[in-house]
VOKEGU-587744 format. One record per residue (C-alpha): y, x, z. Coordinates in steps of 0.1 Angstrom, whole numbers, plus 5000, padded with zeros to 4 digits. Each point is the difference from the previous one (the first is absolute). Layout:
BEGIN
YXZ...
***
This chain:
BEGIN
860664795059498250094970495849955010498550304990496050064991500250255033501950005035500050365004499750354984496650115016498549694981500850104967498150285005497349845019499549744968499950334973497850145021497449754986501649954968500350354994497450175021498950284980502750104983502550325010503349855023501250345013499550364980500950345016498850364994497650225020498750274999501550044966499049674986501249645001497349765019500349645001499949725027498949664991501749685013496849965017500250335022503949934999499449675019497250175026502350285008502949775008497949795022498650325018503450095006500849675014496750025022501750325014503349865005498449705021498050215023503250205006501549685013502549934971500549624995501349784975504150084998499550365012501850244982498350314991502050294975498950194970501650384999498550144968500250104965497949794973496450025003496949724999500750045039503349904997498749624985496350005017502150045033503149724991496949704987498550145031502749915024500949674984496449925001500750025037502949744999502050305010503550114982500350304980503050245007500250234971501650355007501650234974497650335005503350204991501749855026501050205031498750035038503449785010499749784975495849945009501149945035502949734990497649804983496950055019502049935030501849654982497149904988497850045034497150094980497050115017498450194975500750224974498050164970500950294986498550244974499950345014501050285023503950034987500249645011498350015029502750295012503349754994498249805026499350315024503450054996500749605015497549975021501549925028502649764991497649774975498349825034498449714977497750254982496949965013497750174972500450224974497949984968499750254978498450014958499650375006497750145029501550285021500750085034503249835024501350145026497849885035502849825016500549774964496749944987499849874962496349864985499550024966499649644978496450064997499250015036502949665002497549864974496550085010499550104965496550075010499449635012499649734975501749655013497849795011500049644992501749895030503050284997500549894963500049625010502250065029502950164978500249824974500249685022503150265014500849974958499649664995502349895031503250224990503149764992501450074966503550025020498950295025501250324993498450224982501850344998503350165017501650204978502950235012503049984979503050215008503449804999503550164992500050045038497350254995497649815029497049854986499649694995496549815001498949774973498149755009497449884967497449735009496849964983501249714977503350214991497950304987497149724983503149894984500750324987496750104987499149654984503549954982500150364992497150004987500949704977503450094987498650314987497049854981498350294990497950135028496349985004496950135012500150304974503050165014500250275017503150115022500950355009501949985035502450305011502949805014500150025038497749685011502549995030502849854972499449644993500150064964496850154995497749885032500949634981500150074960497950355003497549865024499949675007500049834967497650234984497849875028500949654994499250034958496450215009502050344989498950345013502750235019499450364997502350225020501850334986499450305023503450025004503149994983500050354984497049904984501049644982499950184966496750185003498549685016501249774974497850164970497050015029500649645012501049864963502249675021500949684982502949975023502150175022502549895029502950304998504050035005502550124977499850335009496850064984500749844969503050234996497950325004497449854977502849894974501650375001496850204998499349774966503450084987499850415012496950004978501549844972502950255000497350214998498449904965500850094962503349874982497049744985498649895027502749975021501849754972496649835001500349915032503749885003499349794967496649845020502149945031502849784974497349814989498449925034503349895012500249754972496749885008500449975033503149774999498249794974496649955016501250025035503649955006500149704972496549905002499449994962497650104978500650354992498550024960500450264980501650185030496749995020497850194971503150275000499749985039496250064999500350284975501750225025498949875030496350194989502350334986502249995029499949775031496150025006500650345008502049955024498149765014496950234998502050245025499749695027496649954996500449734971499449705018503149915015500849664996503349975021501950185026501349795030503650175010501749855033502050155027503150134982502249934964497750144968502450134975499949764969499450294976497050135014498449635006500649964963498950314991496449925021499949634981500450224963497250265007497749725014499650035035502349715014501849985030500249665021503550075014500049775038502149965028499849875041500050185031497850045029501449635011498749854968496350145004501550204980500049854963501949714993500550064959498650214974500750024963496549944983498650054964501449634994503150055016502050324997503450114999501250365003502350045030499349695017497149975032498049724982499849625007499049855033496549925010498749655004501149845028502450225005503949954996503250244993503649865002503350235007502149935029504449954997500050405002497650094971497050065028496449934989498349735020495949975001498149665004496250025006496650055018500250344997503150015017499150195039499949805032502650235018501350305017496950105027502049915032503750034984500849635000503950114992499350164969497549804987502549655005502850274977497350014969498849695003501349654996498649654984496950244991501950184979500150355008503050244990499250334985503450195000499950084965502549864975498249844970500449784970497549754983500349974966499249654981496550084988499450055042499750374996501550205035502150284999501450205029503350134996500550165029499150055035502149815029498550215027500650375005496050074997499250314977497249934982498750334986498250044961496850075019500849635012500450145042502349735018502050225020503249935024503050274996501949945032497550195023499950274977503550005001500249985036497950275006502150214979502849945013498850085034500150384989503150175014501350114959499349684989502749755002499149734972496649924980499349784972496449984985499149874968496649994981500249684989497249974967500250395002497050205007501750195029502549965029503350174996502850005023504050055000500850205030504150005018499950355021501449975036502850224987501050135031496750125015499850154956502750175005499250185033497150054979501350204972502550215026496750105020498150144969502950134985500049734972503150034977501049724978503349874985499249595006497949775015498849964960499250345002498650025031497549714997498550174968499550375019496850144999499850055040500949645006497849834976496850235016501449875035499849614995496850084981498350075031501749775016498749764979496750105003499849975032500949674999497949884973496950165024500549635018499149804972497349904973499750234972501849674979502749965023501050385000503250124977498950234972503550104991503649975013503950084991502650065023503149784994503450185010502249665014498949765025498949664988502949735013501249664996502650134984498350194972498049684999496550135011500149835033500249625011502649925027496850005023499650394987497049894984498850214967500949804967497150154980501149844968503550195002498550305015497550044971502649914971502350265017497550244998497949934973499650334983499850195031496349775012498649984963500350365000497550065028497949854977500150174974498150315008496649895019499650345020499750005038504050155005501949765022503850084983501549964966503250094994
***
């Protein structure tokens, strides 16, 4: 085991506190303006927190869950409980009431934060089958119902009341005695089996993270400043978006919300950004909308600077030589062209971080050419979650980056990618079974099929595992969606598919016999099943149906758009194993026009014929 300068997360902080004291760690707007918080005040309002959590009874090993969106509450509250020794169960705040319960009740945790009344009314909804919950916390002040009491993190803190000498010296003993192998966060992961599955990250597996993360990228310092959007609840950005920048004496400032990235940027002005493909594809076709836009001229202008930037990219980056003559013509329309662009983001950006999901090589290049690079990574939840990251030493288009110190990749007799490393997790939280199927020898198995070239670079060809892993980078398991749909009485088959698209779609095999009644009922006439599938009347039936089904999920997990296929799927036809189990492969070759064309259009309708 690698010995580290710190044992636990709460100790970086506690050490920048003094390095840093004065200068802004966390950024956020009110009342129309962004305000500051030093490490200093960072550090005090974790340890208040803690002070709270104590006096509430919660002891070292307790867990205690976080149901919110991002806000300085959101990271005042996670130091806070890890100053306590305690374990921090992070909770999607787009998750639903059944899916709260599931992990609240797995996890046992005693209490919860959560940011507001919307929250606070999934939990209403549970209350009386989550029995661990002993308080509710909540950033916003309102009232709770009598019979389910919520205090707000002020009153939890004693905002009011400095620490006293005594309370400070009595947690960070609590500080100083946590193991670098006790656990540090749960983190809910849903397998292909759709039930959760609780990652288990110590404090020496997330140090890991942060301090070889932090090093492979070389570029980050105490002048950066990070804009943070992703959900903190993904492990992506509460390690790369939140953790490091602590760790390197950066300052986080939080977007008000999605919806208002753009606008924030030019307020905010960020060095670097945390993000998933999704949002470099809407920022890549809003550039290219507005150059479709310009003058014959300018237009030319532009596709001749983006040749050249290519050229100078593979030279200076790709090939690591010296670029000549090639950098002058670079620079020449780099300050016509590119720094224009760049002005548009707030014209500091000195990388993007992408993670959760395939980037499309095009549009990394295209991000490298106009100046704002994008450090292309991979891992999962299990690995803490980045494992390896293309840097600006080490790039190639296409492939997830070479490995971080430490840390080892080798491909198993079936192409599958196998991890090595401290930042590999310490298990499944009380799934001993599953945790002996990923593990073995310390090497964990990802279920993604991948190749390693000779210059160490990884590259994942594919995915071994049925997982859908969305552009907006959501982890999400098809087979209860597909379940549930078939559980409709005109429903017979489902297939879902979303896989590095920004949407759900879904193939749907009609109960024909119940369709048919159907169509006799309302007087439906039709010459085929071909033709029946496609009537008007039908399609606005299994849109409700739909609907109503997507009411049970998250707004990620719902299906945007469907087509009705007129033949059952069977093993004959090939779309079914002998076990009637979907072959998605098949099923999506088979029917690869029909699902790319629900993507065509990106209106609400549900049906594309």
């Amino acid at each position: 085991m690698e010995k580290w300068p710190f044992k636990s997360v709460p100790q970086i902080l506690k050490h920048n506190a003094e390095k840093f004291s004065d200068k802004p760690a966390l950024g956020y707007k009110k009342g129309g303006k962004f305000v500051d918080v030093t490490f200093a005040r960072f550090y005090e309002l974790a340890l208040m927190v803690a002070r709270g959590l104590r006096k509430l009874g919660i002891k070292p090993g307790d867990r205690v869950a976080i149901l919110s969106e991002n806000r300085p509450g959101w990271v005042i509250a996670d130091m806070g409980i890890l100053s306590a020794g305690a374990i921090t169960v992070p909770i999607y705040a787009t998750n639903t009431p059944e899916q709260v319960k599931y992990v609240l009740n797995h996890s046992e945790s005693k209490v919860i934060f959560i940011s507001n009344r919307f929250q606070y009314e999934k939990l209403l909804e549970i209350k009386d089958e989550i029995p661990h919950i002993e308080h509710i916390i909540s950033f916003d002040r309102f009232l709770g119902d009598k019979a389910f009491p919520v205090n707000t993190h002020l009153q939890l803190a004693e905002i009011s009341v400095p620490l006293s000498d005594d309370e400070k010296k009595e947690i960070e003993e609590v500080i100083e005695s946590i193991d670098p192998e006790d656990v540090a966060t749960l983190i809910y992961t849903s397998g292909t089996t759709g039930v959760p599955k609780g990652v288990m990250l110590t404090h020496y597996n997330l140090v890991s993270e942060i301090i070889l993360g932090a090093r492979k990228v070389d570029m980050l310092g105490p002048d950066d400043i990070f804009l943070s959007f992703l959900p903190l609840s993904h492990a992506l950005e509460r390690s790369v978006g939140y953790y490091i920048p602590i760790y390197v004496g950066a300052q986080v400032v939080f977007a008000e919300s999605i919806d208002k990235v753009p606008e924030n940027i030019l307020e905010v002005r960020p060095t670097c950004m945390v993000s998933v493909p999704r949002l470099f594809e809407k920022m890549y076709s809003r550039i290219y909308e507005n150059v479709h836009a310009m003058s014959g001229l300018k237009k030319t202008l532009f596709h001749k600077a983006i040749e050249v930037g290519k050229q100078y990219v593979e030279k200076k980056y790709l090939k690591g030589e010296n670029p000549g003559f090639l950098g002058f013509k670079y620079k020449i329309y780099d300050k016509l062209i590119f720094s224009k662009i760049r002005e548009r983001f707030g014209g500091r950006i000195k990388s993007f971080v992408s993670g959760g999901a395939p980037l499309d090589k095009t549009i990394n290049e295209f991000f490298w050419v106009i100046g704002m690079p994008i450090l292309e990574g991979y891992g999962l939840t299990e690995t803490s979650p980045g494992i390896c990251i293309n840097t600006l030493k080490q790039v190639r288009f296409g492939s997830v980056g070479t490995m971080f110190e430490h840390c080892y990749a080798k491909l198993a007799e079936d192409g599958e990618l196998l991890l090595k490393g401290p930042v590999i997790m310490k298990g499944y939280y009380k799934n001993e079974e599953a945790t002996k199927e990923v593990l073995e020898d310390g090497w964990f198995k990802t279920g993604d099929i991948g190749k390693i070239d000779e210059n160490g670079f990884v590259y994942i060809v594919d995915r071994k595992k049925e997982l859908i892993i969305t552009a907006g980078g959501k982890n999400i398991a098809p087979q209860p969606i597909e379940n549930e749909l078939k559980l409709d009485k005109y429903i017979s088959q489902a297939f879902v598919y979303g896989d590095k698209k920004p949407y759900l779609v879904a193939l749907l095999v009609p109960n024909f016999e119940r369709l048919v009644e159907y169509a006799k009922e309302h007087h439906i006439e039709y010459f085929d099943m071909n033709d029946l599938v496609a009537h008007e009347k039908i399609l606005k039936l299994y849109q409700e149906r739909v609907g109503e089904i997507n009411k049970k999920f998250a707004k990620f997990e719902t299906i945007k758009k469907f087509s009705l296929v007129p033949v059952d799927f069977t093993i004959e036809g090939g779309e079914l194993t002998p076990t009637l189990k979907l072959k998605r492969r098949v099923i999506y070759e088979k029917y690869k026009d029909k699902i790319e064309c629900l993507y065509e259009d990106n209106g609400d309708c549900f049906t594309c014929t």
